[in-house]
C-alpha positions in Angstrom: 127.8 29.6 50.6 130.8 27.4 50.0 133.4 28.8 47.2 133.2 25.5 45.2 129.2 25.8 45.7 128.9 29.1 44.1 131.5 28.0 41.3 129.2 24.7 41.0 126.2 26.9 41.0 127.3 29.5 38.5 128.4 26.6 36.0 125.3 25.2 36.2 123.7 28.3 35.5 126.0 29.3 32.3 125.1 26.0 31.3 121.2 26.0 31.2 121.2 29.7 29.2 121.9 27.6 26.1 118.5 26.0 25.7 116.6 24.5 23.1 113.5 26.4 22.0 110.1 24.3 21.5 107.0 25.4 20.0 103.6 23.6 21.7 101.1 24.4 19.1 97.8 22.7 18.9 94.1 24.1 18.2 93.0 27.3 21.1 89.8 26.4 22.6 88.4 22.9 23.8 87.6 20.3 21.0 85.1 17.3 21.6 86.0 16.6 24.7 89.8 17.8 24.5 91.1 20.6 26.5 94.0 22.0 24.9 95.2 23.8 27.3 95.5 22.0 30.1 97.3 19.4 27.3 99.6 22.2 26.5 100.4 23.2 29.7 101.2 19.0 30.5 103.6 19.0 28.0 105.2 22.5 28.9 105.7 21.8 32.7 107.3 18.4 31.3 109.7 19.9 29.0 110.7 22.1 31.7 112.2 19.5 34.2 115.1 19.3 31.6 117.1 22.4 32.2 118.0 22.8 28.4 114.9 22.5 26.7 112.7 25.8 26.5 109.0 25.4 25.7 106.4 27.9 24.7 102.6 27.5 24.9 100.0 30.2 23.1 99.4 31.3 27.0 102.8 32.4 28.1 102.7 35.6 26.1 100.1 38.7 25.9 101.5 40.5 23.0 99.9 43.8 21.1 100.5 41.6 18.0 97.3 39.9 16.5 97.7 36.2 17.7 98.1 34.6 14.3 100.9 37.0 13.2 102.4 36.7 17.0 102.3 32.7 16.7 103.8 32.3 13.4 106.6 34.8 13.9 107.5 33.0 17.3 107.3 29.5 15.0 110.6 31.3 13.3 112.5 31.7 17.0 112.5 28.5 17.8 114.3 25.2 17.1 111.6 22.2 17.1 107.8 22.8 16.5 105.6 20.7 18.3 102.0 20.1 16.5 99.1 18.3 18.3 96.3 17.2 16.5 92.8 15.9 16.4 89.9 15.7 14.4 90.7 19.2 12.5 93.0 21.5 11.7 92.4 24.8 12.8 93.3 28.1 10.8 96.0 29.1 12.9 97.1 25.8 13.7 97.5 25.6 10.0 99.6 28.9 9.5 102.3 27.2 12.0 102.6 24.3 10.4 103.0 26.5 7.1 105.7 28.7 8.6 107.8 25.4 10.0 107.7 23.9 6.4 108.4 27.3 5.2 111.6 27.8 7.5 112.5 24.2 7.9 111.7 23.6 11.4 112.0 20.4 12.7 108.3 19.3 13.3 107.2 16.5 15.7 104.0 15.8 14.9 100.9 13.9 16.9 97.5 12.6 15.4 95.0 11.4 17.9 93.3 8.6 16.2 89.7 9.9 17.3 88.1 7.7 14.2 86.6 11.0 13.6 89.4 13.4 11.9 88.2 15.3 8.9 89.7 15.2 5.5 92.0 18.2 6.3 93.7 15.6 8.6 94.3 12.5 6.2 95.8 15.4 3.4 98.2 16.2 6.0 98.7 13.3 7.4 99.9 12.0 3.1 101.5 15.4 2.8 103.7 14.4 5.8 104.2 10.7 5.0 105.7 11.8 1.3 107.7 14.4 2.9 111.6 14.1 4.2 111.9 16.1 7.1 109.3 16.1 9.7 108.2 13.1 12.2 105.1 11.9 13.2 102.9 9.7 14.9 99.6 8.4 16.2 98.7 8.4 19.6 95.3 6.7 21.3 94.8 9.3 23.7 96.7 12.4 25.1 96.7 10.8 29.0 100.4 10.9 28.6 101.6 12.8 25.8 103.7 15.4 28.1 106.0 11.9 28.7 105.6 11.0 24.9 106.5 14.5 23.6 109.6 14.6 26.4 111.0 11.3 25.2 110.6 12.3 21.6 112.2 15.5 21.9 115.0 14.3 24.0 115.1 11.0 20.8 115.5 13.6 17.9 118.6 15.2 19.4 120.4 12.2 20.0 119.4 11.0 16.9 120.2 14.1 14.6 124.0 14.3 17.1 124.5 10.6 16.0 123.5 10.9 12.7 125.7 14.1 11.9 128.8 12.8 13.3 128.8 9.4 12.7 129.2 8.2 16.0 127.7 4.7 16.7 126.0 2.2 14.9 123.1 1.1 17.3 119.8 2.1 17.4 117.6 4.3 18.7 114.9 2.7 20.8 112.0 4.9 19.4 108.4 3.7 18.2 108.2 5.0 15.4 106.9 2.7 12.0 106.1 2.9 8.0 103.3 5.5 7.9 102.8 6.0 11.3 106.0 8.4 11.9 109.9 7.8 11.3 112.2 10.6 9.5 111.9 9.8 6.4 115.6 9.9 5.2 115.9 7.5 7.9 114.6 4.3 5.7 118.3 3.8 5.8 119.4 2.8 9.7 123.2 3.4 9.7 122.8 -0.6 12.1 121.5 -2.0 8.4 125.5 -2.1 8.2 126.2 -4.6 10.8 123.9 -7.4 8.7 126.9 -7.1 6.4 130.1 -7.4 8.4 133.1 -6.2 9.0 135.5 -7.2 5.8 138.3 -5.2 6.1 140.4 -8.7 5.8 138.9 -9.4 2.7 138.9 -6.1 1.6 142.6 -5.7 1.7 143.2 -9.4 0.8 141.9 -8.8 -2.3 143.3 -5.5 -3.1 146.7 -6.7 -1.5 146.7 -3.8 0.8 147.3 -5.2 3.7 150.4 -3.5 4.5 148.3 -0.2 5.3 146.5 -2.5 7.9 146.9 -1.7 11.0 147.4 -4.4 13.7 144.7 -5.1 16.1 141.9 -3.9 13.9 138.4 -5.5 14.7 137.0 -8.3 12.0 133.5 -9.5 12.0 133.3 -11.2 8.2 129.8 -11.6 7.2 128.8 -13.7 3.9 126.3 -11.2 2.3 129.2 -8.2 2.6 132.0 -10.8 1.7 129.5 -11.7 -1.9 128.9 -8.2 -2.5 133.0 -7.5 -2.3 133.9 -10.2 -4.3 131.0 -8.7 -7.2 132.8 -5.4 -6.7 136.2 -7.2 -7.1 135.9 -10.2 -9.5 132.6 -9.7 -11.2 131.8 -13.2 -11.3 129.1 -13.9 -8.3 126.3 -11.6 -6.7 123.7 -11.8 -3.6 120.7 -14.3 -4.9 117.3 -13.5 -4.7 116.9 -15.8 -1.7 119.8 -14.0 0.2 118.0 -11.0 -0.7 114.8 -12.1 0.9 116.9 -13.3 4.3 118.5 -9.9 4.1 115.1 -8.0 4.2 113.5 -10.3 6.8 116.2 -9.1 9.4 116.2 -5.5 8.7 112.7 -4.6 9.2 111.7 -2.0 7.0 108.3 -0.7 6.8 106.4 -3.7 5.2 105.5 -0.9 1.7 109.4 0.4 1.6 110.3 -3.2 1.5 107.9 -4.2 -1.3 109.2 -1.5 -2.7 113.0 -2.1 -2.8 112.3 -5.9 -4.1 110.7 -4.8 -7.0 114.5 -2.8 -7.1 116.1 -6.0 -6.6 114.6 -8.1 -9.5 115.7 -5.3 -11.5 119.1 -5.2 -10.7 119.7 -8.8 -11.3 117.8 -8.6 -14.6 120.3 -5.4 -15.4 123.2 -6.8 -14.5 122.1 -9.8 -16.5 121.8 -7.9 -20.1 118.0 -8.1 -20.0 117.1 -4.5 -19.9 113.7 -4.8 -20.9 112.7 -6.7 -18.1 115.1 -4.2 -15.8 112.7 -1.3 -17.0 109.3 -3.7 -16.3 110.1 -4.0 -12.5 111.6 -0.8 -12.4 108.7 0.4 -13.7 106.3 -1.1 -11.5 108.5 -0.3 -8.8 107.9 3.8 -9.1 104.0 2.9 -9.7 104.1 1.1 -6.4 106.2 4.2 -4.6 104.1 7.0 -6.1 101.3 4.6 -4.6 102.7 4.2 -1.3 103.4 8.0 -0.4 107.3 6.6 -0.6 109.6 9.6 0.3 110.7 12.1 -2.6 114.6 11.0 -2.6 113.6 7.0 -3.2 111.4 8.3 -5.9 114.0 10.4 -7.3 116.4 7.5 -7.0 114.4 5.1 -8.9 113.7 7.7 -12.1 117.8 8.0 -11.7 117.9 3.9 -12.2 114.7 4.5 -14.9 116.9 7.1 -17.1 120.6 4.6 -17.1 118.6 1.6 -18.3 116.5 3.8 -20.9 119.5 5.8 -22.2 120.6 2.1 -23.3 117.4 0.8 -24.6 116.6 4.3 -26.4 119.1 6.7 -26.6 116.6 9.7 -27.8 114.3 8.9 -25.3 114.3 11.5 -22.3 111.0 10.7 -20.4 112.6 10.2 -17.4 115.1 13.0 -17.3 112.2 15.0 -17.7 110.7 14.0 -15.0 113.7 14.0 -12.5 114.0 17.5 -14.0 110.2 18.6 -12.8 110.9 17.1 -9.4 110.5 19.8 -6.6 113.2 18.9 -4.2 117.1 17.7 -5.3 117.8 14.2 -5.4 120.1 13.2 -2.9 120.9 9.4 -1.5 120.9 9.4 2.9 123.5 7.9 4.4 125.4 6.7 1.0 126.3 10.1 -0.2 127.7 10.7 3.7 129.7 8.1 3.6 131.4 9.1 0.4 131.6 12.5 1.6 133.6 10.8 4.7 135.6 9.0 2.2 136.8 12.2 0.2 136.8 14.4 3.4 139.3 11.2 4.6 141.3 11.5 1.2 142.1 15.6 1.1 143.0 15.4 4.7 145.8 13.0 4.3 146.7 14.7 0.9 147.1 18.4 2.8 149.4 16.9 5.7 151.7 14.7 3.2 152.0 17.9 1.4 153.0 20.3 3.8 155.0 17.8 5.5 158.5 19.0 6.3 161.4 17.3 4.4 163.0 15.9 7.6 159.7 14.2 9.1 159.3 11.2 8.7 155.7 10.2 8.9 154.2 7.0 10.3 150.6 5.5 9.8 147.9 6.3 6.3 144.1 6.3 6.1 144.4 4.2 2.9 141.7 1.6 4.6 139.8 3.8 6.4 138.5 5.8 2.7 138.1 2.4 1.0 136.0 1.2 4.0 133.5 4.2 3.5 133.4 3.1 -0.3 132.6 -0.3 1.0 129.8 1.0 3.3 128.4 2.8 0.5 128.3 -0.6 -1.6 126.5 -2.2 1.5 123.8 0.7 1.2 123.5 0.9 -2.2 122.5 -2.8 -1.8 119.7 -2.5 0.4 117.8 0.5 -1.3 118.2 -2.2 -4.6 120.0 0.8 -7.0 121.8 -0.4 -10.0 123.4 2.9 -10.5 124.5 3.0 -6.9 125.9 -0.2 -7.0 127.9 0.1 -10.1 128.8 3.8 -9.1 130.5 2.1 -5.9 132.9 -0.1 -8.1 133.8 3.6 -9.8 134.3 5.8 -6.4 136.6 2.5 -5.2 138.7 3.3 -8.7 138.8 7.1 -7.8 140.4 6.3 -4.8 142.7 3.8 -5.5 143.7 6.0 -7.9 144.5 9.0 -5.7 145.8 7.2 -3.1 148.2 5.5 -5.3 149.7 8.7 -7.0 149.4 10.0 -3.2 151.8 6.9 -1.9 153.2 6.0 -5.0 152.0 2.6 -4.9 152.2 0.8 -8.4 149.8 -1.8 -6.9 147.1 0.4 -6.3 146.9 1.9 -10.1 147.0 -1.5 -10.8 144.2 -2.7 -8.5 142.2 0.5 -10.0 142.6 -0.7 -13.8 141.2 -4.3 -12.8 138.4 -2.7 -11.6 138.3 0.0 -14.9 138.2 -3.4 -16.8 135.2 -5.2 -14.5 132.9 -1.8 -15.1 134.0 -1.3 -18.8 135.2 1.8 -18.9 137.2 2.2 -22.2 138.1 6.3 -22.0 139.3 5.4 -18.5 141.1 2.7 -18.9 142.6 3.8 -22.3 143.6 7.1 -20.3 144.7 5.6 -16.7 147.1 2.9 -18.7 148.7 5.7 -21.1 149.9 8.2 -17.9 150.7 5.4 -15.5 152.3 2.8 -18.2 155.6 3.8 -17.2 154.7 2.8 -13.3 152.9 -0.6 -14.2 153.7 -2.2 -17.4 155.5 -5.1 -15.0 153.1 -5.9 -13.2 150.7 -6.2 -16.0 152.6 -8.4 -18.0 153.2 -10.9 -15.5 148.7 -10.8 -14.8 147.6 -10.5 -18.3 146.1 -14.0 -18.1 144.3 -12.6 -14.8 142.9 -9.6 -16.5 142.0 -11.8 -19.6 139.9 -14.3 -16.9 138.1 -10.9 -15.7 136.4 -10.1 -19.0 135.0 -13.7 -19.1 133.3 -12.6 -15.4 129.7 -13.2 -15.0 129.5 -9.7 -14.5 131.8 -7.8 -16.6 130.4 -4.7 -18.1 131.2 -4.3 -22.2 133.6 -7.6 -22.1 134.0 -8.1 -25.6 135.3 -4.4 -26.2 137.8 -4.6 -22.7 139.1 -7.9 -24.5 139.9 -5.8 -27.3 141.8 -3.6 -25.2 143.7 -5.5 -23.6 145.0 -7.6 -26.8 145.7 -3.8 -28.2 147.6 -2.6 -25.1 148.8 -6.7 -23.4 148.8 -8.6 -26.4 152.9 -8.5 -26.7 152.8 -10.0 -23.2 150.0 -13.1 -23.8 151.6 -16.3 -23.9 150.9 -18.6 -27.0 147.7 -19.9 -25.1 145.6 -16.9 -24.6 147.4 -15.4 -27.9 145.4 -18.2 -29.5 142.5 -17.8 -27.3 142.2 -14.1 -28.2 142.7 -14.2 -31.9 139.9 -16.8 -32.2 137.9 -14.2 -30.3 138.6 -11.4 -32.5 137.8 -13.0 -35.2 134.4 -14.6 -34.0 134.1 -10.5 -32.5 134.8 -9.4 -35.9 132.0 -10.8 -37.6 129.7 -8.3 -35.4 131.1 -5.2 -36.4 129.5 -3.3 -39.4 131.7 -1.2 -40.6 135.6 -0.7 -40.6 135.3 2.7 -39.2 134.0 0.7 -36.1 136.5 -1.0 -35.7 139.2 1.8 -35.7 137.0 4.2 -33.1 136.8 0.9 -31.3 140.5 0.1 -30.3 141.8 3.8 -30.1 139.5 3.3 -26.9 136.7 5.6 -27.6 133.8 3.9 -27.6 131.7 4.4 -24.3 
């Protein structure tokens, strides 16, 4: 044999000793007219023309181990556990399925639709549907599940290595629908993105950023992203209700997710509106409709989350809802969104270690400035589709965060300034009262020549506490309002003072207290 042959040869062989382990599990014997084995041994011999994939049937193995223990232990040596099922679940079949769950196997899971499965099957079948880690789905017949079970197998790893490093933004071609077998994180398609755009023009027209743009970067502007960036940004417009119906008609969700998230939707514009009563209704009916609907865990948990904001307005003592988040089995975490902020953060340090450690005589070209907003702006796209008020308005907070840090990082007066129009749009009084006192020094300029502007942003359809931010800024701007607005916010306050109570009110008011 050739030198390069053998090299060729051995390299291959290195290669196929890293191998993923599979798990073919289904019930022993035959089963109304089902042989199992011969099913198992389909799907093996399958597996096996791919040189990294490593199955293992119940009949590969005589072991002085009772079965059951043997079977189980073996579910704990391998990487994906495939399940087979028909009209029952068998005890050791059972066991398997308990150990996966147990030891957090991925679990590919197959129901032959017999019109004959026990009640053992549908309970597993809704124990499956409501959780947010395995994938099933139904098949009509087993004639060629060894192909199904290949393709899925093959799916799940090119999914997971897309998923976990962020690496393109098409789909997938899978079958997999609503209750019938999707991961369930995966409600949110990372290509749900490209139905908003690419607004990185508008994104750093409006925060005047775009000196950190770099030239030759792609736009695709997109009217639903551009709305829910000028929301962010101006507070004075937001997607309508008839957008929001075009929106879900091209994503495709599962047909009881999407009833779901509308129900979401009325809430948010009711919220962001001042009517939290009727927020709480749809909400309401909303988590009825979920719990209903077998809806995975994290939406649930999301919803309460949304329940809990509204509530802690309407009645302060009342903690129904944080009780309930509190009972929940699992944490509550937010697919997709919280990655992209992780990006955004993970973006952020990086850039703040090499600036740091830079030595004195480099001088260094280039920033990632756009790059961590544009993960912000992703997670306001999500946010959007899963219909969460919370999310939403938390997106407007993370895009302050890192404006901020980036301009201490760069010493950019412009983006502290950018960050305290957006402190005034979400109303955040200890933050904006804090942000102006430590950076006054860096933009007292620029905010006396844009006081009118920041004035025009608490009249915004959609600016949070308005009437205390226009206190605010006549406490901290009023020296630099010209005799128009100086008229125009006097006649306010004193309209504004008619509401307040008592003088102590007015005192914790202005020293920027009041949440």
């Amino acid at each position: 044999m050739a030198t390069s042959e053998r090299t060729e040869e051995m390299a291959l062989n290195n290669l196929s000793k890293f191998r993923l382990k599979v798990f073919i599990s289904s019930a022993m014997g035959e089963e109304n007219g089902t042989t199992w084995i011969s099913i198992r041994e389909a799907v093996k011999q399958k597996l096996l023309e791919c040189d990294y994939l490593e199955p293992f049937t119940i009949e590969d193995h005589a072991s002085e181990i009772p079965s059951t223990q043997f079977f189980t232990w073996k579910v704990t040596d391998v990487d994906v556990v495939v399940i087979l099922i028909k009209d029952d679940i068998r005890a050791g079949t059972k066991q398997e399925i308990e150990k996966a769950l147990e030891k957090r196997k991925p679990l590919l899971v197959y129901f032959y639709d017999s019109g004959k499965s026990n009640q053992s099957v549908e309970d597993f079948k809704k124990r499956l549907i409501s959780s947010d880690r395995v994938t099933f789905k139904g098949v009509k017949s087993f004639n060629n599940i060894d192909e199904i079970v290949f393709n899925d197998v093959i799916n799940n790893l090119i999914n997971y290595y897309r998923f976990t490093h962020d690496s393109s933004t098409k789909d997938v071609n899978n079958v997999y629908v609503s209750s019938e077998g999707y991961f369930e994180d995966n409600i949110l398609e990372k290509s749900y993105l490209t139905f908003f755009g690419n607004n990185k023009k508008a994104l750093c027209e409006f925060f005047q950023i775009s000196k950190y743009v770099r030239e030759g970067d792609e736009v695709n502007e997109n009217k639903n992203g551009l709305k829910l960036l000028e929301w962010l940004y101006k507070g004075d417009t937001f997607i309508n209700e008839k957008d929001v119906d075009d929106i879900y008609s091209e994503l495709s969700l599962p047909e009881e997710v999407a009833e779901v998230l509308m129900l979401r939707h009325k809430s948010v514009h009711k919220y962001f509106l001042d009517d939290l009563e009727g927020a709480m209704f749809d909400l309401n009916n909303a988590y009825d409709l979920a719990e209903n609907k077998k809806i995975p865990n994290w939406l649930l948990g999301d919803i309460l989350i949304d329940c809990r904001n509204i509530q802690s307005k309407l009645e302060p003592r009342n903690s129904n809802y944080q009780d309930k988040i509190i009972e929940m089995d699992n944490f509550i975490h937010y697919p997709v969104g919280d990655r992209f902020l992780k990006q955004a953060f993970e973006i952020l340090e990086k850039e703040r270690f090499e600036i740091r450690t830079l030595p004195v005589s480099t001088v260094r070209f280039g920033n990632t400035l756009v790059e961590s907003l544009q993960c912000v702006e992703n997670y306001l796209y999500i946010s959007f589709v899963i219909g969460s008020s919370t999310h939403l308005l938390l997106a407007r907070k993370k895009m302050i965060e890192f404006l901020l840090e980036y301009g201490e990082l760069y010493e950019d007066e412009n983006l502290i300034y950018q960050a305290l129009r957006l402190l005034i749009l979400a109303g955040e009084v200890k933050m904006f009262t804090k942000t102006l006192e430590k950076y006054w020094s860096d933009v007292s300029d620029i905010l006396a020549i844009n006081v009118d502007h920041l004035w025009e942003l608490t009249e915004g359809k959609y600016c949070i506490n308005s009437k205390i931010m226009k206190c605010l800024i006549i406490k901290s701007l009023g020296q630099f309002m010209n005799n128009t607005l100086f008229r125009t916010s006097t006649t306010f306050l004193s309209q504004y003072s008619q509401e307040i109570e008592r003088y102590g009110q007015a005192n914790y008011l202005l020293d920027g207290e009041r949440q």
